[in-house]
PDB file of the backbone (N, CA, C, O) and the ligand in Angstrom, with CONECT records:
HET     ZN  A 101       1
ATOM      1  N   UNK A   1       0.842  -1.199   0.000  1.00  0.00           N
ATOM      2  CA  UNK A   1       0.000   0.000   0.000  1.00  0.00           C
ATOM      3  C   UNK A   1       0.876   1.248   0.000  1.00  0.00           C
ATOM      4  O   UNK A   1       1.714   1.550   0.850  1.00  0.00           O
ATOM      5  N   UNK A   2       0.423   2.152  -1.481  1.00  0.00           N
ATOM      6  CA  UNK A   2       1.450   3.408  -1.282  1.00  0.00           C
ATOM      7  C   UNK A   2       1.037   4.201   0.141  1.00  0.00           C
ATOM      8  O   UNK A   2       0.124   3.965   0.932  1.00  0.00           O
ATOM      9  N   UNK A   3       2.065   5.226   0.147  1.00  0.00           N
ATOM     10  CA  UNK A   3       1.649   6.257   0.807  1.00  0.00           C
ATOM     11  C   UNK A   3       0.583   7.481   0.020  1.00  0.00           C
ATOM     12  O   UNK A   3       0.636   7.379  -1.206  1.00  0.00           O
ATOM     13  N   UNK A   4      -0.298   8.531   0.491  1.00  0.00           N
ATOM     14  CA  UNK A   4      -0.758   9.517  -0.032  1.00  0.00           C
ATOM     15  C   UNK A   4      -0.048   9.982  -1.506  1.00  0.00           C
ATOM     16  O   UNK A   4       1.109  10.385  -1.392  1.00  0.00           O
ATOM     17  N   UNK A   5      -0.575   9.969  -2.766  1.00  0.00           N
ATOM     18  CA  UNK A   5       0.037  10.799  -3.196  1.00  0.00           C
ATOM     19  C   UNK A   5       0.595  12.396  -3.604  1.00  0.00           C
ATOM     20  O   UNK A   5       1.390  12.796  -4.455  1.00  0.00           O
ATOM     21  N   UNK A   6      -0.180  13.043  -2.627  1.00  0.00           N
ATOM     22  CA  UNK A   6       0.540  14.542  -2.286  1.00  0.00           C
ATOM     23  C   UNK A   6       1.565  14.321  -1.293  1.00  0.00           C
ATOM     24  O   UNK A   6       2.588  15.006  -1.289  1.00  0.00           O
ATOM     25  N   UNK A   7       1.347  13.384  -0.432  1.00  0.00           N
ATOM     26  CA  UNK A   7       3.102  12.867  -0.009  1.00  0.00           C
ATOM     27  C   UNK A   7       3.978  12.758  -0.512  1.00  0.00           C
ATOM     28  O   UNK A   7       4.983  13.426  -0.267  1.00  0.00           O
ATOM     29  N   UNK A   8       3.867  11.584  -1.684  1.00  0.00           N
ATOM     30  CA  UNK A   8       4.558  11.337  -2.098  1.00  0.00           C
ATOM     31  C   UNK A   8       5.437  12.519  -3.001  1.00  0.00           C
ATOM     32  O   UNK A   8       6.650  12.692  -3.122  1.00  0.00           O
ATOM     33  N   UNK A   9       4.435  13.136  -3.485  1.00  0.00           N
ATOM     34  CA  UNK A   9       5.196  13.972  -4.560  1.00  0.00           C
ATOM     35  C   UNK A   9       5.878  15.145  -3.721  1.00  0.00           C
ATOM     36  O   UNK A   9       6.947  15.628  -4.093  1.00  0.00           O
ATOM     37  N   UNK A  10       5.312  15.521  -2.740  1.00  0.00           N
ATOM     38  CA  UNK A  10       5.989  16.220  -1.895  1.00  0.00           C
ATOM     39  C   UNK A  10       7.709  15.618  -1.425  1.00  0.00           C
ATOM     40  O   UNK A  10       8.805  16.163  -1.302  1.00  0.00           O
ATOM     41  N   UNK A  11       7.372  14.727  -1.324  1.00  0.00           N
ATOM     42  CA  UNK A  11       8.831  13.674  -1.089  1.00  0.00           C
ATOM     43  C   UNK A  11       9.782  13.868  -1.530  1.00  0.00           C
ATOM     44  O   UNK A  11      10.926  13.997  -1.095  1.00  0.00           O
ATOM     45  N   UNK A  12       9.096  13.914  -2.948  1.00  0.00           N
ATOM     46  CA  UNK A  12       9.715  13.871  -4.464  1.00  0.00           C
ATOM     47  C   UNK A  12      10.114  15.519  -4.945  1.00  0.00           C
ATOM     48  O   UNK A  12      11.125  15.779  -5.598  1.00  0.00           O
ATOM     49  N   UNK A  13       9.570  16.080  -4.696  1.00  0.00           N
ATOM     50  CA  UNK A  13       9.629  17.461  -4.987  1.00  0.00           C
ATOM     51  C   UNK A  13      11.091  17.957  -3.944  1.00  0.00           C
ATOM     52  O   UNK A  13      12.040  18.635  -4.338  1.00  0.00           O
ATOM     53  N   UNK A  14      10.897  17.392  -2.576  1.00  0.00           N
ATOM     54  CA  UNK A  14      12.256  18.152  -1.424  1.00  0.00           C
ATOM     55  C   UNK A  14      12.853  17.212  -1.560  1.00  0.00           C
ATOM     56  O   UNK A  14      13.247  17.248  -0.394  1.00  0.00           O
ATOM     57  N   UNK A  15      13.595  15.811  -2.170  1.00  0.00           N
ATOM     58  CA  UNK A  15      14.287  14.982  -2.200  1.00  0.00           C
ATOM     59  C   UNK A  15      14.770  14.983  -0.443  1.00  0.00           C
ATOM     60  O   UNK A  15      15.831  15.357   0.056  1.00  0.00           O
ATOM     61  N   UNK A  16      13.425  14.360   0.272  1.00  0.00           N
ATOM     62  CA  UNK A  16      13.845  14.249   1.378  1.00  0.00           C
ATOM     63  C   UNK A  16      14.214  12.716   1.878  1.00  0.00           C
ATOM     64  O   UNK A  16      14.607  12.419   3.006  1.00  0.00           O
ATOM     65  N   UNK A  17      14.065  12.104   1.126  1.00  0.00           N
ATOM     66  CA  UNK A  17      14.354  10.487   1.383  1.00  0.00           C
ATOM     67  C   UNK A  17      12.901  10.008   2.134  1.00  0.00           C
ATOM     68  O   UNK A  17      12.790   8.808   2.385  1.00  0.00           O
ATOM     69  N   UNK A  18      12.149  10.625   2.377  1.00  0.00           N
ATOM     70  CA  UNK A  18      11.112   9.858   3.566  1.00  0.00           C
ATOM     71  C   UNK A  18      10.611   8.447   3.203  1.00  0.00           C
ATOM     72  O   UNK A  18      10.385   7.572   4.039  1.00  0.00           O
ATOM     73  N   UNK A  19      10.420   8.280   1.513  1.00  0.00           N
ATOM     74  CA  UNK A  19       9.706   6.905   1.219  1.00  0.00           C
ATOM     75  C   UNK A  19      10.803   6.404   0.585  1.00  0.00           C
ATOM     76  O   UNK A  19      10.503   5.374  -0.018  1.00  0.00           O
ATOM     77  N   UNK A  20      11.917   6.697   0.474  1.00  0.00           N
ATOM     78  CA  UNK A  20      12.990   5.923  -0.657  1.00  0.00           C
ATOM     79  C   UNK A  20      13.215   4.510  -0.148  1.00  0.00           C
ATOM     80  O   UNK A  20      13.630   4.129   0.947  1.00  0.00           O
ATOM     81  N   UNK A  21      12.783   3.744  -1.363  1.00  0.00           N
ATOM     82  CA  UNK A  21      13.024   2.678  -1.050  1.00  0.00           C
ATOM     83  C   UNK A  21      11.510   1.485  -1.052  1.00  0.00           C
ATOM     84  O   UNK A  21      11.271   0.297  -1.268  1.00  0.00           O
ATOM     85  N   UNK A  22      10.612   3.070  -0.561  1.00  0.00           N
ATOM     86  CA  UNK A  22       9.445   2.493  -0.810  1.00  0.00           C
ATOM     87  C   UNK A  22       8.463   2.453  -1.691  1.00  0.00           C
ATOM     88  O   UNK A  22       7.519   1.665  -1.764  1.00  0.00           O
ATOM     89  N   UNK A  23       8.726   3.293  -2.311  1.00  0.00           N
ATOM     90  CA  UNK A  23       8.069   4.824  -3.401  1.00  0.00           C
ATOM     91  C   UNK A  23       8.675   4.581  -4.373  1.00  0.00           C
ATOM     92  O   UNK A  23       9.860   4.409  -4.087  1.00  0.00           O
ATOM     93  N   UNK A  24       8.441   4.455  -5.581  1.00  0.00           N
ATOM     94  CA  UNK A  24       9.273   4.844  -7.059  1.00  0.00           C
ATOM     95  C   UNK A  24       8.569   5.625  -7.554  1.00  0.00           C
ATOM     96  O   UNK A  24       7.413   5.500  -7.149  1.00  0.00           O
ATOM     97  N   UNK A  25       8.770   6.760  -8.587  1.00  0.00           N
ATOM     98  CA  UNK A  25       7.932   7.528  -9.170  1.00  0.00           C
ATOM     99  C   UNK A  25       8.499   7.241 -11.066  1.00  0.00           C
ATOM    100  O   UNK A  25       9.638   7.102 -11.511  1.00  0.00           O
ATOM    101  N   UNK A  26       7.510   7.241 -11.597  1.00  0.00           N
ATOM    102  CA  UNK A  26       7.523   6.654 -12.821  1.00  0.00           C
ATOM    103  C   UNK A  26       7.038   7.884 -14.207  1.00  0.00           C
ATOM    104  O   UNK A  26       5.913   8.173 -14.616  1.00  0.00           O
ATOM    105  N   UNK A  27       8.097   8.275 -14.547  1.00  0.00           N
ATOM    106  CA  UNK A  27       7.680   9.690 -15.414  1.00  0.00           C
ATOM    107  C   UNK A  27       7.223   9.099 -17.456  1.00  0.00           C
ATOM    108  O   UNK A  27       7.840   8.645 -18.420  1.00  0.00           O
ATOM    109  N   UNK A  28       6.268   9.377 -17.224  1.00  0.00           N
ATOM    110  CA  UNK A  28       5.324   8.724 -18.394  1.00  0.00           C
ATOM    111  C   UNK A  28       5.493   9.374 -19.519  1.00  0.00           C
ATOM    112  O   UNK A  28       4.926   8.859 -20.483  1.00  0.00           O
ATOM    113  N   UNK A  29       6.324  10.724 -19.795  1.00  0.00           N
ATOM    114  CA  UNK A  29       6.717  11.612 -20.407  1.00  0.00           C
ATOM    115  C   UNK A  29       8.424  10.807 -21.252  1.00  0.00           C
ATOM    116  O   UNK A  29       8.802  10.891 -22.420  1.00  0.00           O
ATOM    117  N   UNK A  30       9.094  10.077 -20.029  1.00  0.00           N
ATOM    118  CA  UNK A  30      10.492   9.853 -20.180  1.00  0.00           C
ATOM    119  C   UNK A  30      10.289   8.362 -20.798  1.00  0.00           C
ATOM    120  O   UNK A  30      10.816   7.896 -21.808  1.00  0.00           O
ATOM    121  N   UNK A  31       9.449   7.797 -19.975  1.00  0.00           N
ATOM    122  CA  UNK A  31       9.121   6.263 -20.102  1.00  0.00           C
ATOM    123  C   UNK A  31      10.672   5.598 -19.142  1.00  0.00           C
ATOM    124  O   UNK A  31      11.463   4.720 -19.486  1.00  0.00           O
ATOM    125  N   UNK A  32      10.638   6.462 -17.851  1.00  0.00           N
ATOM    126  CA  UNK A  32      11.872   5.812 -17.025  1.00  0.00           C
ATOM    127  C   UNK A  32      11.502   6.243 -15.625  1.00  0.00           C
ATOM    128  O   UNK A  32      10.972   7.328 -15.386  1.00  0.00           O
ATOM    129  N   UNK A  33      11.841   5.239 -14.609  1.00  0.00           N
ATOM    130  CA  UNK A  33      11.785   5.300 -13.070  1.00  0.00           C
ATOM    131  C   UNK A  33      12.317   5.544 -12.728  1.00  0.00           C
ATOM    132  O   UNK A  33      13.431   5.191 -13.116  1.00  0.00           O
ATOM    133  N   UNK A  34      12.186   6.644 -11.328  1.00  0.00           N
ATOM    134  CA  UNK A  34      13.283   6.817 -10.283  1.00  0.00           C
ATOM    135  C   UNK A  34      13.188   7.038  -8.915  1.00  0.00           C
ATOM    136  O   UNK A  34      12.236   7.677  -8.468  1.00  0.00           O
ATOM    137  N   UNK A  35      14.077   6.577  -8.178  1.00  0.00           N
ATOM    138  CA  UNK A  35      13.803   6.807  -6.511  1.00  0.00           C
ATOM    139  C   UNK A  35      13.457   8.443  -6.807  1.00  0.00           C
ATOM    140  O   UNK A  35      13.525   9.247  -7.737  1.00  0.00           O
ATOM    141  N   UNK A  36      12.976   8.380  -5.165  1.00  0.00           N
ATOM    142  CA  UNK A  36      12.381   9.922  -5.169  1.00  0.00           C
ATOM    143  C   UNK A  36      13.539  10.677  -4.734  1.00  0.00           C
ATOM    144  O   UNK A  36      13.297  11.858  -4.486  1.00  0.00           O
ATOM    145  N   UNK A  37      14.534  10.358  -4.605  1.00  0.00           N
ATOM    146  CA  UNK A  37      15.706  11.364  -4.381  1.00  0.00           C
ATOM    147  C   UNK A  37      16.203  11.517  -5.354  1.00  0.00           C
ATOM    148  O   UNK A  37      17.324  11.956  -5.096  1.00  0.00           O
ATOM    149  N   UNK A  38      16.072  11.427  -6.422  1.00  0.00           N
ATOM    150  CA  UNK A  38      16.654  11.254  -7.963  1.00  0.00           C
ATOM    151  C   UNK A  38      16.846  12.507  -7.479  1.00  0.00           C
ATOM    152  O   UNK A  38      16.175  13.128  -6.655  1.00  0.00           O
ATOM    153  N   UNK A  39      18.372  12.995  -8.400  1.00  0.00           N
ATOM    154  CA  UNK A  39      18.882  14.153  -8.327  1.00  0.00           C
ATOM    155  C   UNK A  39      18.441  14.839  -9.766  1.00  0.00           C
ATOM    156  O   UNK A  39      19.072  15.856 -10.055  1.00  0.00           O
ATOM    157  N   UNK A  40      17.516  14.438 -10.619  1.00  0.00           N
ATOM    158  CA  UNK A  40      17.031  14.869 -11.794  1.00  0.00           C
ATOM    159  C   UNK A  40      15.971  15.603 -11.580  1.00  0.00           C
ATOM    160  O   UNK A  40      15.268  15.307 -10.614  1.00  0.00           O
ATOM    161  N   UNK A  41      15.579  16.804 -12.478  1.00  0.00           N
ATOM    162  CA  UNK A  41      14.959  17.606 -12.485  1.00  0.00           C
ATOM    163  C   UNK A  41      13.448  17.187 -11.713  1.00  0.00           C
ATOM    164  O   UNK A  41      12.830  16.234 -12.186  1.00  0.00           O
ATOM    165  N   UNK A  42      13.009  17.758 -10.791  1.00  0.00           N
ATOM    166  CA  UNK A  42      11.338  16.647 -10.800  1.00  0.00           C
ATOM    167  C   UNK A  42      10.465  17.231 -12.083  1.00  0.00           C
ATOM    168  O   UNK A  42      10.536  18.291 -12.705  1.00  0.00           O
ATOM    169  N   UNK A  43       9.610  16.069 -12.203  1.00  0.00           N
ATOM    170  CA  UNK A  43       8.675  16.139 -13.150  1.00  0.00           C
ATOM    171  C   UNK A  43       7.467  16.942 -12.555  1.00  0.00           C
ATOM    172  O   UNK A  43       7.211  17.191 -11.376  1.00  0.00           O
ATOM    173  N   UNK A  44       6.710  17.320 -13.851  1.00  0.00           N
ATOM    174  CA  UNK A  44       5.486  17.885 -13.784  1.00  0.00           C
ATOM    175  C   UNK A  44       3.994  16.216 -12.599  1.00  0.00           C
ATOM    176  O   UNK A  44       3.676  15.067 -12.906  1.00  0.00           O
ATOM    177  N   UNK A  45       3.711  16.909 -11.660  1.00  0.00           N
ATOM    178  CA  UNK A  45       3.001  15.821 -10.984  1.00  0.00           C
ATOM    179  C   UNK A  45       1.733  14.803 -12.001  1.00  0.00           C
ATOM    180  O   UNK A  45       1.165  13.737 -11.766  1.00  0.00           O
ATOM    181  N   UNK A  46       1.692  15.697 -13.086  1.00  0.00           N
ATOM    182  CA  UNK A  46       0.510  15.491 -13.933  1.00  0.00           C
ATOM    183  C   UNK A  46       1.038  14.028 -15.171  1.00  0.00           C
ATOM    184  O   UNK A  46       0.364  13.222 -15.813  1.00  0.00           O
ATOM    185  N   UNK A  47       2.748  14.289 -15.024  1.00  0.00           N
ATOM    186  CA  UNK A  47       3.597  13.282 -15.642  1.00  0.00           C
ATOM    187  C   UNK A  47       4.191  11.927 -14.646  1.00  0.00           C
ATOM    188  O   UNK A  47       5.143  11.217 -14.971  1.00  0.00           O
ATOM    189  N   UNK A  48       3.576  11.813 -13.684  1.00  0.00           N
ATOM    190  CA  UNK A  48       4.235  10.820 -13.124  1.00  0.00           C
ATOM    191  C   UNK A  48       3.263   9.792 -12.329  1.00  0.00           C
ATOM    192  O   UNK A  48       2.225  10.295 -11.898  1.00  0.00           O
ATOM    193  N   UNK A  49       3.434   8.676 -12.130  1.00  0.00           N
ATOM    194  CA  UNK A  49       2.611   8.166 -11.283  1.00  0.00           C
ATOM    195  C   UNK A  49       3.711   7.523 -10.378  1.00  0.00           C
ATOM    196  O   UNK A  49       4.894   7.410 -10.698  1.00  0.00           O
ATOM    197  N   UNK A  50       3.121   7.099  -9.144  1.00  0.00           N
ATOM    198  CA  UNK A  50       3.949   6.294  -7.794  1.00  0.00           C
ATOM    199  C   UNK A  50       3.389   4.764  -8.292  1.00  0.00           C
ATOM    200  O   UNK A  50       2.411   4.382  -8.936  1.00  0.00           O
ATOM    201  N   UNK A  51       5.086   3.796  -7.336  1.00  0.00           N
ATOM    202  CA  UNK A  51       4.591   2.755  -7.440  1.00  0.00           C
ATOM    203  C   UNK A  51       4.999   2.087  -6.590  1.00  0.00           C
ATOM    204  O   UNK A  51       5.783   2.803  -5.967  1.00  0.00           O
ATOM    205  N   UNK A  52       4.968   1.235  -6.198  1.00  0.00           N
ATOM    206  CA  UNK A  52       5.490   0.566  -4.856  1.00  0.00           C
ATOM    207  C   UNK A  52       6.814  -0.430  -4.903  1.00  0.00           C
ATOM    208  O   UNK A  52       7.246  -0.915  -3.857  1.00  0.00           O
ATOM    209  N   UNK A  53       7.322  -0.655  -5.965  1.00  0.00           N
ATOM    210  CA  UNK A  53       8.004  -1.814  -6.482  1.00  0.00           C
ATOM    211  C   UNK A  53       9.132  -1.581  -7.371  1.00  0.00           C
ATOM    212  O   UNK A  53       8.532  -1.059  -8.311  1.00  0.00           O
ATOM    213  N   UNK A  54      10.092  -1.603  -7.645  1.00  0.00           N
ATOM    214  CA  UNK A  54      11.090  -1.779  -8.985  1.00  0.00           C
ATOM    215  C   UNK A  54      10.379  -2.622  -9.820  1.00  0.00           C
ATOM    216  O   UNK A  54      10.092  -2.109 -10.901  1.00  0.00           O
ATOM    217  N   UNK A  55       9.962  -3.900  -9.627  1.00  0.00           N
ATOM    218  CA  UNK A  55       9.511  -4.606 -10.645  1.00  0.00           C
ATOM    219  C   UNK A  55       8.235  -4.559 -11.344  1.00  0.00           C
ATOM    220  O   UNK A  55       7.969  -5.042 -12.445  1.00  0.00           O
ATOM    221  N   UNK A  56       7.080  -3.560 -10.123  1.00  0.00           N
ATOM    222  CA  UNK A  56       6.006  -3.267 -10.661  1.00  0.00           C
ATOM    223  C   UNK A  56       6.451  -2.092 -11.988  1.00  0.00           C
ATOM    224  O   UNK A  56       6.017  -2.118 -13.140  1.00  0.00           O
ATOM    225  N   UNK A  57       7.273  -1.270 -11.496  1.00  0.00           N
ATOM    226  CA  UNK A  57       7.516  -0.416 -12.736  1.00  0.00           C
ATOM    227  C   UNK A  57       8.091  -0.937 -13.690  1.00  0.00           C
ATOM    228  O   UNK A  57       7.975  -0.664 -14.885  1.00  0.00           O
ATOM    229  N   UNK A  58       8.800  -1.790 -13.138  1.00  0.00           N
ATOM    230  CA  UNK A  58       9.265  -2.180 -14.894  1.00  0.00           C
ATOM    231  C   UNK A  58       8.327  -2.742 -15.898  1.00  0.00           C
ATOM    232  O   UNK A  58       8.295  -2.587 -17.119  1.00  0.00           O
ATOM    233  N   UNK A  59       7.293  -3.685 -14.810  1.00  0.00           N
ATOM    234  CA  UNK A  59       5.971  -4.734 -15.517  1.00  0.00           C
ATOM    235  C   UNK A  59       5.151  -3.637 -16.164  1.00  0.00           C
ATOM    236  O   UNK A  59       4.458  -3.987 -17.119  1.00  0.00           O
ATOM    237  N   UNK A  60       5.115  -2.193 -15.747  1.00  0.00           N
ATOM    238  CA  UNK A  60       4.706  -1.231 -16.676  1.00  0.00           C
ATOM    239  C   UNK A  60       5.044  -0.573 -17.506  1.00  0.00           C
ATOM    240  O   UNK A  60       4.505   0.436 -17.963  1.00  0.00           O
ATOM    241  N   UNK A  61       6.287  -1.245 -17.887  1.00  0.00           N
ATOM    242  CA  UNK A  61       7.143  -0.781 -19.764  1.00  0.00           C
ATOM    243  C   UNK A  61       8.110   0.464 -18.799  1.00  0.00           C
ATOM    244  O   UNK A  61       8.753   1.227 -19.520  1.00  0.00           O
ATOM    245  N   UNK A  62       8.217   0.654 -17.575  1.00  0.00           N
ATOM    246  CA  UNK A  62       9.690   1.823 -17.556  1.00  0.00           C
ATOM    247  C   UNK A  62      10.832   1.134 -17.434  1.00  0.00           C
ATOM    248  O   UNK A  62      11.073  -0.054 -17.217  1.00  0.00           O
ATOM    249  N   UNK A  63      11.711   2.396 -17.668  1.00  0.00           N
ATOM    250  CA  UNK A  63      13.813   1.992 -17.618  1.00  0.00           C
ATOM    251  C   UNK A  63      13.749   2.059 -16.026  1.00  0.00           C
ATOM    252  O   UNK A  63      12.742   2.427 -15.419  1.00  0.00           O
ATOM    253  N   UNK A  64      14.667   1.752 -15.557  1.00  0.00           N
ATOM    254  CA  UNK A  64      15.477   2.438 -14.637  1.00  0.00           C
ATOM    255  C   UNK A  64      16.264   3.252 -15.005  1.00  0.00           C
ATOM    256  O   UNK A  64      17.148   3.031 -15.833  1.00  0.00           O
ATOM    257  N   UNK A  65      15.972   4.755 -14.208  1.00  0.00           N
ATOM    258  CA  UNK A  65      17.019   5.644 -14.210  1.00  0.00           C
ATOM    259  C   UNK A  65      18.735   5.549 -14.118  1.00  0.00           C
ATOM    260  O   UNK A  65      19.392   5.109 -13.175  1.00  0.00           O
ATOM    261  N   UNK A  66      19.171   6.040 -15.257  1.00  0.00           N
ATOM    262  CA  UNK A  66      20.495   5.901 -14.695  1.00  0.00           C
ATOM    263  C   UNK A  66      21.559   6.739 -13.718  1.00  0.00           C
ATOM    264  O   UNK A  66      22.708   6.481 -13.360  1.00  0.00           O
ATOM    265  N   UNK A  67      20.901   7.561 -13.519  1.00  0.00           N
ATOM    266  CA  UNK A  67      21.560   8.465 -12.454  1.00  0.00           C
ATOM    267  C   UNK A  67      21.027   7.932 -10.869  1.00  0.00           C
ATOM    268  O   UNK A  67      21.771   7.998  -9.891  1.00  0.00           O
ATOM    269  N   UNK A  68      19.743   7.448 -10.813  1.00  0.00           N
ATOM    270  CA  UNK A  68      19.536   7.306  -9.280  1.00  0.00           C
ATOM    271  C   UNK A  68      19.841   5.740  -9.505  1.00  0.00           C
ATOM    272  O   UNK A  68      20.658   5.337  -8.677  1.00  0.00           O
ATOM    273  N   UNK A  69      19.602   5.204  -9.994  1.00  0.00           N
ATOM    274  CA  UNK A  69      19.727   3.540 -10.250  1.00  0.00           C
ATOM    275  C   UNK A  69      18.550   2.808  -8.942  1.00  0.00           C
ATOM    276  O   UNK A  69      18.881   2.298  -7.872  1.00  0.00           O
ATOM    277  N   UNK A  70      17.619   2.930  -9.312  1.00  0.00           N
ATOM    278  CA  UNK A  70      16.660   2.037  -8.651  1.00  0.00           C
ATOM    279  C   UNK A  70      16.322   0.655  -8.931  1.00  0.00           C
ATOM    280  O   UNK A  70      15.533   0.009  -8.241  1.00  0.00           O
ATOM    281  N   UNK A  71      16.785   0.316  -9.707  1.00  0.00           N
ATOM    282  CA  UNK A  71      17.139  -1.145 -10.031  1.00  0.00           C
ATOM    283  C   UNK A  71      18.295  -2.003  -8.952  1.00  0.00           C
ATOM    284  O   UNK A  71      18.387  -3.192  -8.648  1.00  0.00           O
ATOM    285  N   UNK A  72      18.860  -1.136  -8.674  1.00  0.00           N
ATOM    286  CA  UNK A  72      20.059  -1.714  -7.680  1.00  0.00           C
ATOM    287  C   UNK A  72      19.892  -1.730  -6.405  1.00  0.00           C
ATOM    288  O   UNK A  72      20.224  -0.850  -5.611  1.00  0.00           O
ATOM    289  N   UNK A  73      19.258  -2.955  -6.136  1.00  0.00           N
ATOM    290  CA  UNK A  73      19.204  -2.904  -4.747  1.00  0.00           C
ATOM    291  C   UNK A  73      20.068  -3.220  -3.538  1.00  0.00           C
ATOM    292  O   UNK A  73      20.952  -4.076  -3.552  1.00  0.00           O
ATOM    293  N   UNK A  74      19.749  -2.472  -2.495  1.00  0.00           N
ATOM    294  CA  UNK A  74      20.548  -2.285  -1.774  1.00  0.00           C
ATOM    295  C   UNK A  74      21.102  -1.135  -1.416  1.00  0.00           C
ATOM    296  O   UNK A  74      21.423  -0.905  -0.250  1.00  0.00           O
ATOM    297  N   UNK A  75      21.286  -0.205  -2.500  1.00  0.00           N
ATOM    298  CA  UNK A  75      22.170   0.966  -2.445  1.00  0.00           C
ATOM    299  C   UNK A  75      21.952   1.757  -1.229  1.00  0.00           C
ATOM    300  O   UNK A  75      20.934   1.594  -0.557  1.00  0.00           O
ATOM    301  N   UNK A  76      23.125   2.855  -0.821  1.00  0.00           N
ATOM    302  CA  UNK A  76      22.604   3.355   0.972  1.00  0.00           C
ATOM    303  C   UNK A  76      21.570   4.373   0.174  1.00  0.00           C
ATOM    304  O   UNK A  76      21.504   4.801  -0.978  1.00  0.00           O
ATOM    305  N   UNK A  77      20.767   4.546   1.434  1.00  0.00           N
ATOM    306  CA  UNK A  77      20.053   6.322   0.659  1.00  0.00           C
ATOM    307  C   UNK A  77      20.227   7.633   0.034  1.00  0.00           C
ATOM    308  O   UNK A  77      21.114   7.994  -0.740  1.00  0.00           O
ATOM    309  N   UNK A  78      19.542   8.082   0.354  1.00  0.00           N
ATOM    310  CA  UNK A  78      19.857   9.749  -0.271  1.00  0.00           C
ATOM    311  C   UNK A  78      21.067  10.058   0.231  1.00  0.00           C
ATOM    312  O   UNK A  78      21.340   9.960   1.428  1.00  0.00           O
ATOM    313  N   UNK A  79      22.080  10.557  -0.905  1.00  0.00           N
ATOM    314  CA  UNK A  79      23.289  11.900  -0.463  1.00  0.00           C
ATOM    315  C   UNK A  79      24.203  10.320  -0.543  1.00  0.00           C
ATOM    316  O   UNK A  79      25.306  10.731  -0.904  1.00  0.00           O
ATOM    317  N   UNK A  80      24.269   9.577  -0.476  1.00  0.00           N
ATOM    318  CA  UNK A  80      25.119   8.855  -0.711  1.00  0.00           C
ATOM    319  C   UNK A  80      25.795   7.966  -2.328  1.00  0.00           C
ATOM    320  O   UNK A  80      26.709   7.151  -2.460  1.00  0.00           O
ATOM    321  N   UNK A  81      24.918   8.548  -3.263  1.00  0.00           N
ATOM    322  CA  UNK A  81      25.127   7.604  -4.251  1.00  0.00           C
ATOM    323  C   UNK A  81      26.190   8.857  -5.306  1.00  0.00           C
ATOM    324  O   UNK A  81      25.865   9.823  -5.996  1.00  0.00           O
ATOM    325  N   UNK A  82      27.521   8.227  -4.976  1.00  0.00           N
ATOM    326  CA  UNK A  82      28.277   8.915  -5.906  1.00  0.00           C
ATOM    327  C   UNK A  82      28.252   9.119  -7.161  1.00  0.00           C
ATOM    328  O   UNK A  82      27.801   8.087  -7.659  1.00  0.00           O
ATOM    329  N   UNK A  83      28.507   9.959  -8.058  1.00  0.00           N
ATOM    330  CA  UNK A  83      28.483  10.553  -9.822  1.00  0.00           C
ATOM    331  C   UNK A  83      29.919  10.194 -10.241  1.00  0.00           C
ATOM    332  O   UNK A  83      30.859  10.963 -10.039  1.00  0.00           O
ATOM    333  N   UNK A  84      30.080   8.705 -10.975  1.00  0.00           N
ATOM    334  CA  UNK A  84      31.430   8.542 -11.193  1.00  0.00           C
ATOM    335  C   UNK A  84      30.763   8.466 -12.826  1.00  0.00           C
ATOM    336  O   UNK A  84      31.577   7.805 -13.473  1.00  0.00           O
ATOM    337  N   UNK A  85      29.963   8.755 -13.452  1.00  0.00           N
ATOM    338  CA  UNK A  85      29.602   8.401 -14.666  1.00  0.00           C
ATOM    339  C   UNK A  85      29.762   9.671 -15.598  1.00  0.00           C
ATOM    340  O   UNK A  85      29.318  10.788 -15.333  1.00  0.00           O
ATOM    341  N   UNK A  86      30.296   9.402 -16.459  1.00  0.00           N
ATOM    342  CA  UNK A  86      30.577  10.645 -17.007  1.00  0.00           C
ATOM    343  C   UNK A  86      29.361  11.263 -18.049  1.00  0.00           C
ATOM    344  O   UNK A  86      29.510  12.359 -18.589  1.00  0.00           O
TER     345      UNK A  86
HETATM  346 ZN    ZN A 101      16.502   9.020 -11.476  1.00  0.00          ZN2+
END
């Protein structure tokens, strides 16, 4: 069960970590997922839907992001995922 979604996007909007991990947000515009700390621009709320799962988003045709990498589980949370990618 998600959380609210004016939570969520709120979440998503202050990259505060509160649901990471629990939360994916899925931009329908990009056709790609990302934790809500994604350090990428946020989307328009009208472009995204929440989902509870990595795999539910993928079972709905998205990428994983490559900058937040939500596919990789495990990773520590927010503020920790280094930019070694050029
Ligand atoms: Zn991302």
């Amino acid at each position: 069960m998600l959380p609210d979604t004016d939570a969520l996007y709120a979440s998503l909007e202050a990259r505060d970590g509160r649901f990471d991990g629990l939360a994916f947000v899925c931009v329908k515009t990009t056709g790609i997922f990302c934790r809500l700390t994604c350090p990428a621009r946020t989307p328009f709320r009208r472009n995204v839907e929440f989902r509870g799962s990595v795999a539910a988003c993928q079972a709905a045709g998205f990428r994983a992001c490559k900058r937040c990498r939500p596919d990789q589980a495990g990773l520590p949370s927010a503020g920790r995922v280094s930019v070694t990618a050029s």
